[in-house]
Each structure stands twice: as C-alpha cells, then as structure tokens.
C-alpha positions as CSV (number, residue, x, y, z in Angstrom):
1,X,5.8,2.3,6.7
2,X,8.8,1.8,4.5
3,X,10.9,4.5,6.2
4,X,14.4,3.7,4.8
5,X,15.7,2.2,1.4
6,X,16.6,-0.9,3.3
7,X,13.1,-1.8,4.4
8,X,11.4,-1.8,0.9
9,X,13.8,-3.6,-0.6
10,X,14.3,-6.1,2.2
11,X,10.5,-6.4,1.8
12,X,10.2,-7.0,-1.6
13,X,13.4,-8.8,-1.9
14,X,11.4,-11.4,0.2
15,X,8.2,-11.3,-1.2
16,X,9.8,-12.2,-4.5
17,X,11.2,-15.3,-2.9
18,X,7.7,-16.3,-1.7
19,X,6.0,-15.7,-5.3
20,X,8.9,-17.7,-6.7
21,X,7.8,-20.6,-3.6
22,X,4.0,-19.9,-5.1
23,X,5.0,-20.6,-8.8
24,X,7.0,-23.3,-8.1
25,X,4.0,-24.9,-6.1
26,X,1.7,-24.5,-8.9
27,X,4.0,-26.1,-11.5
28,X,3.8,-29.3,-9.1
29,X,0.5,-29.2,-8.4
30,X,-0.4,-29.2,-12.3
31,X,2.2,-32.0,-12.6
32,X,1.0,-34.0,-10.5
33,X,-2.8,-33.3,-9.6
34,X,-3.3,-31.3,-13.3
35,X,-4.4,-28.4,-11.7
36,X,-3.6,-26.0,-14.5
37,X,-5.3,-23.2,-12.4
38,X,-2.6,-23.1,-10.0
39,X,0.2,-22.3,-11.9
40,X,-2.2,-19.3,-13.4
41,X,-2.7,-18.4,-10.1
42,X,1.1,-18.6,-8.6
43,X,2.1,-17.5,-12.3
44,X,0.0,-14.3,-11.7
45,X,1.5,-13.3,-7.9
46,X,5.0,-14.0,-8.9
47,X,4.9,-12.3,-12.1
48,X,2.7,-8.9,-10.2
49,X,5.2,-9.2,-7.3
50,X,8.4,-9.5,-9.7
51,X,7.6,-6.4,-11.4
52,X,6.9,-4.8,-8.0
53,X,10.6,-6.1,-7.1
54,X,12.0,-4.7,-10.0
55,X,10.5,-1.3,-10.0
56,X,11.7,-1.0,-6.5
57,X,15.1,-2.2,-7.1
58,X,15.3,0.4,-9.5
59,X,14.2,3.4,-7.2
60,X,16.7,2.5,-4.7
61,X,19.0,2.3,-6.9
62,X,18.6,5.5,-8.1
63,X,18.2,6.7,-4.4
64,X,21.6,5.2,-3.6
65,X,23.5,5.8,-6.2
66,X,24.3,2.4,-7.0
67,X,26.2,1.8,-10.5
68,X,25.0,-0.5,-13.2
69,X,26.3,-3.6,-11.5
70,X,24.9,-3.6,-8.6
71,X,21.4,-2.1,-10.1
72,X,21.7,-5.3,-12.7
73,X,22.6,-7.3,-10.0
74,X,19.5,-6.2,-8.1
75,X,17.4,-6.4,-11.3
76,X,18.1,-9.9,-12.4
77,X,18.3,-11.8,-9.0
78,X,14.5,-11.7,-9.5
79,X,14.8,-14.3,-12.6
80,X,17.2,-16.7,-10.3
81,X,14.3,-18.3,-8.3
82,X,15.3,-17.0,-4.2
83,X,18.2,-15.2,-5.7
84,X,16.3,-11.9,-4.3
85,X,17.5,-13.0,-0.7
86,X,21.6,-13.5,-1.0
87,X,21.8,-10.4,-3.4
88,X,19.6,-8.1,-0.5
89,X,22.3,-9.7,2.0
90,X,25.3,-8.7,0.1
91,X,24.3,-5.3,-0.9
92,X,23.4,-5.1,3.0
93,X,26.8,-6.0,4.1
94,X,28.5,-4.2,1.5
95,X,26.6,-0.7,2.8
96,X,24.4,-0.2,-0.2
97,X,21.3,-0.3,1.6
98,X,22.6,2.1,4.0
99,X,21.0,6.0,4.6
100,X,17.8,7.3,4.4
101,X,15.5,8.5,1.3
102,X,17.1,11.8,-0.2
103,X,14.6,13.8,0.0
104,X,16.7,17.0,0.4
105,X,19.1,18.1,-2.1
106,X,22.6,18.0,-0.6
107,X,25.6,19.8,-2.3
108,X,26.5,17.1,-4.2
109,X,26.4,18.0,-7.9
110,X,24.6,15.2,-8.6
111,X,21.8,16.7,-6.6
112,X,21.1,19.4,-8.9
113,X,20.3,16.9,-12.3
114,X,17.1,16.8,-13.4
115,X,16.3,13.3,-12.4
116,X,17.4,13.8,-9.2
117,X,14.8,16.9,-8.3
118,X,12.1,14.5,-10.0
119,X,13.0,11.6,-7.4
120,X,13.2,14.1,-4.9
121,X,9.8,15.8,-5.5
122,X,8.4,11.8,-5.6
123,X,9.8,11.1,-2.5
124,X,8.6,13.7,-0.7
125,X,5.2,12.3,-1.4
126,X,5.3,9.0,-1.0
127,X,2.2,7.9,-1.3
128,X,1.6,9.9,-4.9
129,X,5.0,7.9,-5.9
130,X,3.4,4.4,-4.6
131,X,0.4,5.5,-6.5
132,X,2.2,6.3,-9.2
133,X,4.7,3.1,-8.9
134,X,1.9,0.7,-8.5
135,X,-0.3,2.0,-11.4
136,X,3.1,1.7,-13.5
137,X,2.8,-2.2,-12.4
138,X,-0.6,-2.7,-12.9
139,X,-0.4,-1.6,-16.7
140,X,2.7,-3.2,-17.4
141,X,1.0,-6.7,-15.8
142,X,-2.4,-6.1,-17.7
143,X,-0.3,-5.6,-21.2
144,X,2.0,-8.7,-20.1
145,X,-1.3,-10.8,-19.4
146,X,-3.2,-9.8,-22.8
147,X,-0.3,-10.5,-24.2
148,X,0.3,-13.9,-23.4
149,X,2.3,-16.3,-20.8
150,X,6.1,-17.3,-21.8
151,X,5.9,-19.9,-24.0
152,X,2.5,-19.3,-25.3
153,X,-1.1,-20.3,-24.5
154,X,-1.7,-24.4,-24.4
C-alpha cells in the first residue's frame, strides 16, 4: 500500500491539509449557523489525522535520516494550516523523500544502533508497526479528548 517513504508522507501530508479544510469549515459553520457540533466534529478528524501526520513524519524521518531541521520542519507544518503540502514539495525536490524503507541493514554504521535494528525489525512487519503506530494515536487522542479542547470547555 504505502510501498515507499514518499507515498505515506505524501498521503498524510494531504490528508492533514483536508482535516485543516474540515476544522476550518466547522469554525464557520458555528459562526454563522451556531452549529457547535461541527467544529467537534472537524476538531476531532484534524486533531486524529494531525497526530497521524506527525507520527509519520517522524518514522520517515528516522527512515531517511533527516536531521532536526528538516524533521521539525516536517513536524510543525502540521500547526500552519495547508503548510503540510509546500513542506512535502520541498523535501520532494530537495531528495528527502527519496529511497525505499530500510529494511535491511547496510554497512553504514549507523545501521548497527539500537534504534535502527528496532525500525528495521518494525518495518519488516508493517502491518504490526501500523498496528502499533495507530494504537499509539488512538491513546494519545483519547488522553487529549478527556483532557480537554485548547482553550478549555465552553
């Protein structure tokens, strides 16, 4: 499904720009109709899908050995509403996205850290790291929700 770096984060890159398109919906729709339910409802997708975004920014960064600017970069495009689209472009064109997973070690030295085995072992098993991923999500949104929105409850 996702076979490459590239595709995921393309994916999610634009699913974050349609959750920000949802939210921003909902906010206008409780302005001017008072629907307060759709800005819990475009609220909920963009904050699920931002987390998604994030986790996967991370992995491929990790996967392509991106340094902390570009992994920031990645990170917090998501808070910039559509910022997930130009930052997927440049790190596109500047060859970031480029390559495949690395699921085998190589004889880079970097290869034989800890970390690296781990992301390797995940890798190889995709669907126990999208399990694994998406139940990461999952709690992290549950404890965000019964936490509270930003701003508080009105």
């Amino acid at each position: 499904m996702f076979r490459t770096p590239l595709a995921l984060f393309r994916t999610l890159a634009i699913a974050e720009a349609v959750s920000w398109t949802l939210l921003i919906a909902g906010l206008i729709l409780r302005a001017t109709a008072g629907l307060d339910v759709a800005v819990s409802i475009g609220g909920g997708i963009h904050g699920f899908v931002f987390l998604a975004y994030a986790a996967t920014a991370v992995l491929v960064a990790k996967n392509q050995r991106w340094r902390i600017g570009p992994t920031t970069t990645a990170i917090v495009s998501a808070v910039i509403p559509y910022a997930t689209i130009p930052v997927e472009i440049w790190l596109h064109r500047t060859r970031r996205l480029e390559g495949e997973w690395r699921i085998v070690a190589t004889d880079d030295p970097r290869d034989s850290a800890w970390h690296d085995r781990v992301m390797r072992w995940f890798l190889g098993r995709p669907w126990v790291l999208a399990l694994l991923l998406g139940a990461g999500v999952v709690v992290v949104f549950t404890v965000l929700l019964l936490i509270g929105p930003p701003g508080g409850r009105d």
